[in-house]
N, C-alpha and C positions, 0 to 999 in steps of 0.2 A: 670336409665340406659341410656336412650337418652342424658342424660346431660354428664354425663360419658365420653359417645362417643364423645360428641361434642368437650371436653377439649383434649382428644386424638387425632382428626384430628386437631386441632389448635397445639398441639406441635408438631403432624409430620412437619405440613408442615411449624411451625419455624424453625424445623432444617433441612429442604430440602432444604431453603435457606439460604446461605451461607451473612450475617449480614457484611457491611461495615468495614471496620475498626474504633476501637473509639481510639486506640492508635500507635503512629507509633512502628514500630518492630526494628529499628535501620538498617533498610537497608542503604548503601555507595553506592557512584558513582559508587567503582570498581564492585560490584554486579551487576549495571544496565547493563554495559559492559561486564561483562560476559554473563547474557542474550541474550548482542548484538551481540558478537560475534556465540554464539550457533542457534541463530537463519540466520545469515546470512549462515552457515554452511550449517545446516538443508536444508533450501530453495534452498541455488544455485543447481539448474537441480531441476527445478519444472514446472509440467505442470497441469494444472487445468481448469476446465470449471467457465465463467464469466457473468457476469449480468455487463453494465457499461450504467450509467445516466449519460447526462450532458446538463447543463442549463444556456445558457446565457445570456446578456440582450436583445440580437435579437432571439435566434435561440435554439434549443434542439435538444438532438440525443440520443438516446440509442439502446441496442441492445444487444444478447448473442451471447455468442463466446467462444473460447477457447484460454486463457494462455500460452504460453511457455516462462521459465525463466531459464538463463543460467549466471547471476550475476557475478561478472561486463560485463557489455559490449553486450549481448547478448539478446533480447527479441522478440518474435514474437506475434501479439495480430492480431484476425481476429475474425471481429463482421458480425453477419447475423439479418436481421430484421422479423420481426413476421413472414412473408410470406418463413422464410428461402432464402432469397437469399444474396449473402454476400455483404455488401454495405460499408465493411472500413476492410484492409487490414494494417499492421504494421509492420517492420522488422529493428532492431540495429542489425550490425554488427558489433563490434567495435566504431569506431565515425561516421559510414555510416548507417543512419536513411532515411527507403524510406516509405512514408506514402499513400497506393495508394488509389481511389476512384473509383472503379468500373461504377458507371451510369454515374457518368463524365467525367471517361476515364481519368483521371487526376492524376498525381504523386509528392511528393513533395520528394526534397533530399535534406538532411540535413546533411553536413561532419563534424558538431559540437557538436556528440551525442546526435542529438535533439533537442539541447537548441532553436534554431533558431524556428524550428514550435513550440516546448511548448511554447515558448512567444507568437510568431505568433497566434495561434491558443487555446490558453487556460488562456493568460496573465500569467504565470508561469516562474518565472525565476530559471530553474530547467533544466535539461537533462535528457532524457528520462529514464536511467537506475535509476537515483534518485528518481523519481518519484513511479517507481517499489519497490524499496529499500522500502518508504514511506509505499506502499502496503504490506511490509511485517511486518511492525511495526518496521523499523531499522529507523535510525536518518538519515537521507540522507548525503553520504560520510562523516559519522561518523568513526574516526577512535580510537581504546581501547584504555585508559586510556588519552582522550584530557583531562585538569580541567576545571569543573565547576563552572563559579565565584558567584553561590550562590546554595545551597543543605539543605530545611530544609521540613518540615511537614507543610501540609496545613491543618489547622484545619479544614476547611470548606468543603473543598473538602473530606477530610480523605484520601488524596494521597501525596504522597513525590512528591516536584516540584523543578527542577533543572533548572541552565539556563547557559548555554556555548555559545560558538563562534565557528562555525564549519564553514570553507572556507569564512572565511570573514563575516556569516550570524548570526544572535541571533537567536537562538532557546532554547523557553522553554518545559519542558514535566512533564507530570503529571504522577507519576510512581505507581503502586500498592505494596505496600509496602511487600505483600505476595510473589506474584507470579509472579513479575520485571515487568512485562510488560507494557509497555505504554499506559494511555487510551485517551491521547489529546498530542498532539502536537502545539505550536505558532511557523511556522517559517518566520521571518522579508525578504521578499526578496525586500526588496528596498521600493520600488515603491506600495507595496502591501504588505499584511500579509496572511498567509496560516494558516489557522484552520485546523486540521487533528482532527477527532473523531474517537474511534475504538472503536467498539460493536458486539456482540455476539460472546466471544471467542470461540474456541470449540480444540479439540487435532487434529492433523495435523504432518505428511501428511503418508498418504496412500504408501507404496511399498510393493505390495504383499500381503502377510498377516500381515505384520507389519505395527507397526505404530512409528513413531519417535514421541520423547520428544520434542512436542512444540506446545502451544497455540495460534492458529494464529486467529486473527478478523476476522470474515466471513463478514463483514461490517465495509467500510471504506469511512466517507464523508468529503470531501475536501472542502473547501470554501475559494474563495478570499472575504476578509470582507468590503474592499471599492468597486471593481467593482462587487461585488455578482456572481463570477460566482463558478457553485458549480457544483462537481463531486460527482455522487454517484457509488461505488463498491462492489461489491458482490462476494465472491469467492463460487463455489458450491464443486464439488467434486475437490477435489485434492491430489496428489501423487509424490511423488521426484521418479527422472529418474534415471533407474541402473545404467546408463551410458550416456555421455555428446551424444551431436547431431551433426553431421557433420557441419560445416561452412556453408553451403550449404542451410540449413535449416532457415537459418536465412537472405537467399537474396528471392527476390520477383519477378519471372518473367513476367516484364510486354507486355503483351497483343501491337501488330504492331499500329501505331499509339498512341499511348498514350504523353499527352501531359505532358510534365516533365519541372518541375521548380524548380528551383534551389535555395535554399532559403541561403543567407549571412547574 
């Protein structure tokens, strides 16, 4: 009878977990793009609570906070440290990115969507809202049906892996042949290469008592693979917004004195 039992808890919990793929399903590029397009839908007017690591070769910082996302052009990110008190402050407006630092009193402005502090400050040659984009598992200013100049199955991986040219950049992705979504990203930014991993998908996002159709990462880690500098993300609770936010919302009143620099 013991024995019985024992072959019975071994075949529940083979089929509780859902076995890799051993063959591809015949999934297209234009399928991954539907994906992408459903998922940028989904997410734009998103606000969520965050976990975010980062580690460079001098320095680290992490901290929770919470999310708001308003895709393209729009994001507000505001991290507090274990003692709760808020010590990084974020806001896109369009191509006006002001990054402030509260214990330093210090402000960084950025009229080039960012680009200028993500390099500055994270070695990324990326704009702040691409980066967000990344976060949601979209291809960064990915736009539907660019071609792929190579689309086949990876034995090894047991993922479908594509490799395109998106704004000048090579990026490749490893796609789940099921359920589209990307679980690795390579994107070439010059001077460096950007490893993107996404892990523990889960259904997303929250309004109300609903929930929309989409599997988002609650864990996203970023790595530049020659300066080693690595981002780790955490999405906790999250929910799409009934209704967009005022402009308003997305500017940062800084505090008399504050010293602002202006980043080119």
């Amino acid at each position: 009878m013991k024995r019985a039992f024992f072959y019975f808890v071994l075949i529940v919990s083979a089929c509780a977990h859902k076995p890799p793929l051993a063959e591809p399903t015949g999934l297209l590029p234009n399928d991954l793009w539907i994906d992408q397009q459903h998922r940028l839908r989904v997410s734009n007017g998103v606000f969520g609570k965050v976990r975010i690591r980062y580690e460079g070769q001098t320095d680290k910082i992490s901290g929770k906070g919470q999310l708001l996302l308003e895709l393209p052009g729009r994001v507000s990110l505001e991290l507090r440290d274990p003692l709760g008190r808020t010590h990084y402050i974020a806001a896109l407006n369009g191509k006006r990115l002001v990054a402030f630092y509260p214990r330093e009193n210090v402000a960084y402005i950025d009229l080039r969507s960012g680009s200028q502090y993500m390099k500055r400050f994270l070695g990324m040659e990326l704009s702040f809202s691409e980066l967000y984009e990344i976060l949601l598992g979209s291809i960064p200013s990915g736009q539907s049906g660019l071609p792929f100049e190579n689309w086949e199955w990876d034995t090894n991986r047991r993922l479908y892996r594509g490799k395109l040219k998106v704004s000048g950049r090579s990026v490749t992705c490893w796609v789940d042949g099921r359920k589209r979504w990307i679980e690795e990203m390579l994107i070439d930014l010059g001077k460096d290469v950007l490893q993107v991993v996404y892990q523990d998908f889960s259904s997303c996002c929250e309004n109300g008592s609903k929930v929309s159709e989409l599997e988002l990462a609650s864990a996203v880690t970023l790595t530049l693979q020659q300066s080693k500098r690595l981002v780790e993300f955490e999405w906790g609770e999250v929910r799409t917004l009934a209704e967009m936010r005022d402009a308003d919302t997305f500017e940062i009143a800084l505090p008399e004195g504050t010293k602002k620099i202006n980043l080119r």
